[in-house]
DSSP file (Angstrom, degrees, kcal/mol; ACC not computed):
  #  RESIDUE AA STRUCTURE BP1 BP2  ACC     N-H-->O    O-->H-N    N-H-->O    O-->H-N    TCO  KAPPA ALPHA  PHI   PSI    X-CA   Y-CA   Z-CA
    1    1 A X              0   0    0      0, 0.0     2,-0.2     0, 0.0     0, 0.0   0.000 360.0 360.0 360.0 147.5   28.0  -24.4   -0.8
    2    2 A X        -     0   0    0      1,-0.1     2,-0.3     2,-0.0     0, 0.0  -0.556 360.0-114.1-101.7 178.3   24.8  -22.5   -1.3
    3    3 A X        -     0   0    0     -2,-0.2     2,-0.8     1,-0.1    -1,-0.1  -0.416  41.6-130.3 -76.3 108.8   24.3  -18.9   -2.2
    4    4 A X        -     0   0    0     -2,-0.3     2,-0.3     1,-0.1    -1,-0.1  -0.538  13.8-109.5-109.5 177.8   22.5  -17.1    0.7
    5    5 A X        -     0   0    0     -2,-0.8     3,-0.1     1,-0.1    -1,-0.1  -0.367  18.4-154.8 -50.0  99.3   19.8  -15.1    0.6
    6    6 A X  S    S-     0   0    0     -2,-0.3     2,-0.3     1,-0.1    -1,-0.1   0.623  76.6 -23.8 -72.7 -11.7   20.8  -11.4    1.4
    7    7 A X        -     0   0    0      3,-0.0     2,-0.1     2,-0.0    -1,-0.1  -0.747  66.8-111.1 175.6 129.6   17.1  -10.6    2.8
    8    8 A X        -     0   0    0     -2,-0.3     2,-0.4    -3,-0.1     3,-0.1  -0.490  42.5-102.1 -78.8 139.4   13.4  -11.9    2.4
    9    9 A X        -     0   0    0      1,-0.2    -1,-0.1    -2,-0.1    -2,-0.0  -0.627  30.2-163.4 -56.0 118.4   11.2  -10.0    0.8
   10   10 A X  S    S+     0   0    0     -2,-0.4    -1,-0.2     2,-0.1     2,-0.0   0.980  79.4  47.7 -83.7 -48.2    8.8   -8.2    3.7
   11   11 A X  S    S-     0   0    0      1,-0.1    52,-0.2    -3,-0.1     2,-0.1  -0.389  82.5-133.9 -85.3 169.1    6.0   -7.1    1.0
   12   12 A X     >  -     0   0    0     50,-1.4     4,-0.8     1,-0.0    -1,-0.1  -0.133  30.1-110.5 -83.8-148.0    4.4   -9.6   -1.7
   13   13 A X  H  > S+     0   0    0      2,-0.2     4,-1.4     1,-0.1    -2,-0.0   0.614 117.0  66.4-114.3   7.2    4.2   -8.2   -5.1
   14   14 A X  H  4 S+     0   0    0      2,-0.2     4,-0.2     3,-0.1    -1,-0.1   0.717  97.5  67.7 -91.0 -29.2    0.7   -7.9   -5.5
   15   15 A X  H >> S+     0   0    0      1,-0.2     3,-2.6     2,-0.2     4,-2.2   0.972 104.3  50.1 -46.1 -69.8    1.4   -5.0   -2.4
   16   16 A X  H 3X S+     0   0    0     -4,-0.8     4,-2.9     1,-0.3    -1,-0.2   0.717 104.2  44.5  35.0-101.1    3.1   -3.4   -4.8
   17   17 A X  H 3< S+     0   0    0     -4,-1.4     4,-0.4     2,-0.2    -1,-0.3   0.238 111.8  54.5 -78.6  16.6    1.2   -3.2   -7.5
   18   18 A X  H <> S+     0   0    0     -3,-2.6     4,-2.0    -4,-0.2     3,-0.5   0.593 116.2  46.6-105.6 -64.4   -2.1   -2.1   -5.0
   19   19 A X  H  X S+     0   0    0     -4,-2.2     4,-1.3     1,-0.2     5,-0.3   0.786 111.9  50.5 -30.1 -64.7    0.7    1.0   -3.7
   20   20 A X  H  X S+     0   0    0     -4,-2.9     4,-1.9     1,-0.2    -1,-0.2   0.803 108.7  49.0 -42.3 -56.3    1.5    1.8   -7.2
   21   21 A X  H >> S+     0   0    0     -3,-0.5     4,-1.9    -4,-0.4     3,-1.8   0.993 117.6  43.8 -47.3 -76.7   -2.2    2.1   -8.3
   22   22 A X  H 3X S+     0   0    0     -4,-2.0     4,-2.5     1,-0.3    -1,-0.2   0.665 106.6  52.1 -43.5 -28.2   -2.8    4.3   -5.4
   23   23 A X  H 3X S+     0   0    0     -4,-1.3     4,-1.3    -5,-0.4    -1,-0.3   0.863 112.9  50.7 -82.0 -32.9    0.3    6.5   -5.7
   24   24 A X  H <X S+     0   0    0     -4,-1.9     4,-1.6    -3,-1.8    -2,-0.2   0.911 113.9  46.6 -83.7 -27.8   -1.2    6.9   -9.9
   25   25 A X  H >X>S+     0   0    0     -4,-1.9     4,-1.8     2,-0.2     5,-1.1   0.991 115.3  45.6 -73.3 -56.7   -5.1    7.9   -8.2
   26   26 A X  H >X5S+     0   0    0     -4,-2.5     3,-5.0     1,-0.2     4,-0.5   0.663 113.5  51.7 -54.7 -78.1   -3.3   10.4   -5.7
   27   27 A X  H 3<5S+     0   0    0     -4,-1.3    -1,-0.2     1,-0.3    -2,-0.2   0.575 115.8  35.2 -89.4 -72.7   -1.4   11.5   -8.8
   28   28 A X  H <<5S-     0   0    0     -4,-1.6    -1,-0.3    -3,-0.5    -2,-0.2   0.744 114.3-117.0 -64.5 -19.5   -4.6   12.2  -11.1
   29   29 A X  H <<5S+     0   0    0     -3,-5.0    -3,-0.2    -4,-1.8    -2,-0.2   0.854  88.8 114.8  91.6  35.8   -6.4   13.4   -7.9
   30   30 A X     << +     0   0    0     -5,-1.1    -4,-0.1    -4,-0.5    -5,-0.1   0.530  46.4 100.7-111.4 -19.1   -9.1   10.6   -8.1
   31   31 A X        -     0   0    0     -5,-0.4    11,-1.3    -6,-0.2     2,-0.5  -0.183  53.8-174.9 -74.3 144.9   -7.7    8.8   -4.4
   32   32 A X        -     0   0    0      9,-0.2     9,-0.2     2,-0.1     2,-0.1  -0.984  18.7-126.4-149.0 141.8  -10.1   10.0   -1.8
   33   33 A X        +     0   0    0     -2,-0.5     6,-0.3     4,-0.2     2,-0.3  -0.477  64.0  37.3 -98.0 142.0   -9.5    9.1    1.9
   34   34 A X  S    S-     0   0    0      4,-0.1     2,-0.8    -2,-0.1     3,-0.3  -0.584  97.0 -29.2 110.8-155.7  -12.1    7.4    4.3
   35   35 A X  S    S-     0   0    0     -2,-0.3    -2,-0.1     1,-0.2    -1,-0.0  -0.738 128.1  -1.3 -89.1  88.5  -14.7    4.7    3.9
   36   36 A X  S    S-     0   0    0     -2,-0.8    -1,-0.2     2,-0.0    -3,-0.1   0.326 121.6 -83.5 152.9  25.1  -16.6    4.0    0.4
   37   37 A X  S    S+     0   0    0     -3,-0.3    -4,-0.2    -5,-0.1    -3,-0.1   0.358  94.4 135.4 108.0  32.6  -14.1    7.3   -0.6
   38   38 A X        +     0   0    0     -6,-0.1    -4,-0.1     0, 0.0    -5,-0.1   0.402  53.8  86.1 -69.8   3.2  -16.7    9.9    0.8
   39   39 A X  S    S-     0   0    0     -6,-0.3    -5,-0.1    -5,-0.1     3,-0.1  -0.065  81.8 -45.2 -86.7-168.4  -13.4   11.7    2.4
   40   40 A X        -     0   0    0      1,-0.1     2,-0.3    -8,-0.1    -7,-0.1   0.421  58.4 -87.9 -18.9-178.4  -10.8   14.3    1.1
   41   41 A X        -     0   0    0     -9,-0.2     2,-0.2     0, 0.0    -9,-0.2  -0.863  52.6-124.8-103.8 126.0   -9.1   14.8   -1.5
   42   42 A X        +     0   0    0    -11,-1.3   -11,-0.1    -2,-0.3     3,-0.1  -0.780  40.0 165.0 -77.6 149.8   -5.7   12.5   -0.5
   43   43 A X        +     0   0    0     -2,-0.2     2,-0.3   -14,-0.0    -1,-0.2   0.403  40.4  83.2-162.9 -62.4   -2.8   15.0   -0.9
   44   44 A X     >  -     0   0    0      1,-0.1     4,-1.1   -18,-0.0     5,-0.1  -0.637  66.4-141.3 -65.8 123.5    0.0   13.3    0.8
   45   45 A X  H >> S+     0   0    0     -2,-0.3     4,-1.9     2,-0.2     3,-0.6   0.954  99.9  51.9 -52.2 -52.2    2.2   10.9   -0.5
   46   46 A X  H >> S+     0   0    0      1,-0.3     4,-2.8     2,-0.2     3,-2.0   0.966 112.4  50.8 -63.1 -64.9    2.6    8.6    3.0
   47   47 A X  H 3> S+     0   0    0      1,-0.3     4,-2.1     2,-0.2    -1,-0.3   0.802 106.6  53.6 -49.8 -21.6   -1.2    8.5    3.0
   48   48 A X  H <X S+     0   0    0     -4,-1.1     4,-0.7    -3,-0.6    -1,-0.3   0.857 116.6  37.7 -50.0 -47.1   -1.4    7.4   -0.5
   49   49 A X  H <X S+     0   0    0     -3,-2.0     4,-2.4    -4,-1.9    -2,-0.2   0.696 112.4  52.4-107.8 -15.4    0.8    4.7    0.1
   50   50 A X  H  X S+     0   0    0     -4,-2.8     4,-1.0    -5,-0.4    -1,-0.2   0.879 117.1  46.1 -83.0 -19.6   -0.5    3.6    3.7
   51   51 A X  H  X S+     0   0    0     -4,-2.1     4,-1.6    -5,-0.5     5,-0.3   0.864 108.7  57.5 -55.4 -31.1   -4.2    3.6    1.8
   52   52 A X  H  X S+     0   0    0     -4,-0.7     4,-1.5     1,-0.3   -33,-0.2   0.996 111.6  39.7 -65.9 -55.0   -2.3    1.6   -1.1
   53   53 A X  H  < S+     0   0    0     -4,-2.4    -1,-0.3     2,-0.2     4,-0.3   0.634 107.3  62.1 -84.5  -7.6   -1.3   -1.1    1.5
   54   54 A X  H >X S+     0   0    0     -4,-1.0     3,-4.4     2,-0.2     4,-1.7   0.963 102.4  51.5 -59.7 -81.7   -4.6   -1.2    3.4
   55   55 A X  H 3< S+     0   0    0     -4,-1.6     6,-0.2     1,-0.3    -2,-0.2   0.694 111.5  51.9 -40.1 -32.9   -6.3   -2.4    0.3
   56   56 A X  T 3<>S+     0   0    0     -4,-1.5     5,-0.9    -5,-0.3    -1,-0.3   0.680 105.7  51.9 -65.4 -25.3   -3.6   -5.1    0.1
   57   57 A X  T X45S+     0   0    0     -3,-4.4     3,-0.7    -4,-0.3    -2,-0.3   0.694 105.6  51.7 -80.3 -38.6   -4.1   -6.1    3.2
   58   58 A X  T 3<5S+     0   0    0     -4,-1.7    -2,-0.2     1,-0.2    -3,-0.2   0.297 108.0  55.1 -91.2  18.6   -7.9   -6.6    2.8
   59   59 A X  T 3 5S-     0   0    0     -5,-0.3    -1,-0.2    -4,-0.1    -2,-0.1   0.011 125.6-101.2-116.5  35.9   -7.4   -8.8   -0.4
   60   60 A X  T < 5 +     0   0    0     -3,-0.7    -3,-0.2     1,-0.1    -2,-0.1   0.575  67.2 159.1  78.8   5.4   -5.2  -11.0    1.5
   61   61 A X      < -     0   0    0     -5,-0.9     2,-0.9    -6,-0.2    -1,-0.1  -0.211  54.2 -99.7 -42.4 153.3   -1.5   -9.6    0.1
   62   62 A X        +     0   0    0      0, 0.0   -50,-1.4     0, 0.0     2,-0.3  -0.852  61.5 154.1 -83.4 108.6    1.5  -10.2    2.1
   63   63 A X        -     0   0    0     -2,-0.9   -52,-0.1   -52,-0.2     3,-0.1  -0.971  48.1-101.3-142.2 137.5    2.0   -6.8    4.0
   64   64 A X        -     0   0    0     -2,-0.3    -1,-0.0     1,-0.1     3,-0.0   0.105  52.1 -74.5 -37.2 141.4    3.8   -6.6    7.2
   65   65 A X        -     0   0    0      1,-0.1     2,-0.4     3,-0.0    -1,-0.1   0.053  54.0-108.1 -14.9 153.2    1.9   -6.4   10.8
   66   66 A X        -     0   0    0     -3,-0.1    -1,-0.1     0, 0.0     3,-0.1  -0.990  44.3-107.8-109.8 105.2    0.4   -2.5   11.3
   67   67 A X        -     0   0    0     -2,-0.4     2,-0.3     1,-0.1    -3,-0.0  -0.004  32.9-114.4 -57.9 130.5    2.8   -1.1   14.2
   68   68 A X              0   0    0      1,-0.2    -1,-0.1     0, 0.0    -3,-0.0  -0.544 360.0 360.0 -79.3 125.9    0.6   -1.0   17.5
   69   69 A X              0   0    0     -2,-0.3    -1,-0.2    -3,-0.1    -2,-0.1   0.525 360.0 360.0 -85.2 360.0    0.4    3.1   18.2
């Protein structure tokens, strides 16, 4: 009988590694919030990581649906 799967993977892995990157600019204080990065300073962890997975999403990564507010 075969093994099954305990769960699918929701993100790919290239998601990941775009979050990771982001979390290491918030980190050095280089991630900056808004369009062409003319914004803030980012500050916050969740916005670090909801920038990380935008930029994963516009190079075609597998990242989950954006929850309709």
């Amino acid at each position: 009988m075969p093994k099954k799967k305990s769960g699918r993977r929701r993100y790919g892995k290239s998601a990941g590694k775009r979050v990771a990157s982001a979390m290491r600019r918030k980190k050095h204080g280089t991630l900056r919030s808004g369009k062409s990065g003319h914004g803030g300073k980012v500050k916050s962890r969740k916005q670090a990581i909801a920038i990380g997975l935008s930029e994963a999403r516009k190079k075609g990564a597998r990242v989950p649906r954006k929850k309709a507010a």
